[in-house]
N, C-alpha and C positions, 0 to 999 in steps of 0.2 A: 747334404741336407738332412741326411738322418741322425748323422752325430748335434744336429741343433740344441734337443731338448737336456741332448748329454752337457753339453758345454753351458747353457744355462742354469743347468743344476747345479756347475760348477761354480759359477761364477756366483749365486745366491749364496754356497755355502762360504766360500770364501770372505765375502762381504759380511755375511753373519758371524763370523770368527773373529772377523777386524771390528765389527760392531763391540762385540762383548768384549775384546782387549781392551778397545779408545774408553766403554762404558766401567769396566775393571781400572781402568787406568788414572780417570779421573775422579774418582771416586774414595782410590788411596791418593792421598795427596804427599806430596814430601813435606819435609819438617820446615823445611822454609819457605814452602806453598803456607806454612800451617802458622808460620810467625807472621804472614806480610799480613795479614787484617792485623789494624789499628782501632783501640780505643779512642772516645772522643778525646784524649791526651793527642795522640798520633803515638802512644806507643804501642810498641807490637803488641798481639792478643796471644794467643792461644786458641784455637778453635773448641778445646776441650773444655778452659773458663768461659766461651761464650756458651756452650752447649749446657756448662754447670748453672749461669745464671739465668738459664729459658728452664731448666729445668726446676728452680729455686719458684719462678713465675706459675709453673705449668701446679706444682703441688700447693702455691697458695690459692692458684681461682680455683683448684679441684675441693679443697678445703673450704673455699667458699660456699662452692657450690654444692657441698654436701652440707655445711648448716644451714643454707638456704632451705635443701630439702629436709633437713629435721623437723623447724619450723614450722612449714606448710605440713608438712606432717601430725605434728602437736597442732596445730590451729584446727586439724581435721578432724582430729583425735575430739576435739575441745565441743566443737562444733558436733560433733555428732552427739556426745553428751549431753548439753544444753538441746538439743531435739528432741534426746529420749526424756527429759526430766519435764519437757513440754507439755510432750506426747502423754506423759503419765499423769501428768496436773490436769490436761483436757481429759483423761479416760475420769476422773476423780469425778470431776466436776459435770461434765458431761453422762456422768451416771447414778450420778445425786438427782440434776434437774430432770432426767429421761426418769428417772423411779416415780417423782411427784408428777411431773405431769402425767405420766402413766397412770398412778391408780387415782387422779383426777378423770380423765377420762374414759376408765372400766366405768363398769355397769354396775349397780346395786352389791351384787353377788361376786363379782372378782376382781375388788381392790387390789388381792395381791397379786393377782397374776398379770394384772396390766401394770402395778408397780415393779414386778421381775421386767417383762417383756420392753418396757419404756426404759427399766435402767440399763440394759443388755443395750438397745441401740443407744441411745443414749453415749453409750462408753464406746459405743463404733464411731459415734456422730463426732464424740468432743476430741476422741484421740486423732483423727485423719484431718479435723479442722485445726487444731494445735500444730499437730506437724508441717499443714501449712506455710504456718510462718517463719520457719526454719528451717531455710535450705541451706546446705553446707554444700 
């Protein structure tokens, strides 16, 4: 009863040696394991041309898939550009109207400083309302 755990160890390794032979084994295949796949002809292949034309496959979607991502890329590029030139047009304009209604509504004595202060928010108001409408 005490040699149990010994003989089970054995028998695991054993089985794990035959694992990785049958697993080695079929893996290399012979040359005429490697001719018997047929094209849709029924003529023999070569496992090495099917492997050439998955790989012919594999570097077009990958080539796709990278102009894809160029694209979306330049579109982001594009788009965020068209935001900043938004964003600048609203600070313009948004700091014209903020200036006059500004020193419209100062007091006698500080036109100018309620047309600073009115165009200052003004160009805070027109640039964050511009960006608005340009989300990338």
């Amino acid at each position: 009863m005490a040699n149990i755990p010994l003989i089970a160890s054995g028998v695991a390794g054993a089985l794990a040696v035959a694992g990785v032979g049958f697993a080695l084994g079929t893996a290399n295949l012979s040359q005429n394991a490697m001719e018997r796949v047929e094209d849709s002809g029924g003529k023999p292949m070569k496992l090495a041309s099917i492997e050439k034309d998955m790989s012919a496959q594999k570097v077009a979607a990958a080539e796709w898939r990278a102009g894809e991502a160029q694209r979306a890329a330049e579109d982001k590029i594009q788009c965020e550009r068209d935001r900043q030139n938004a964003s600048n047009q609203g600070a313009v304009v948004g700091g014209v109207a903020g200036a006059v209604i500004g020193s419209q509504l100062a007091g006698s004595g500080a036109k100018s400083e309620g047309a600073v202060i009115g165009g200052l928010g003004g160009v805070l108001a027109g640039r964050q309302i511009a960006k608005k409408d340009h989300r990338c």
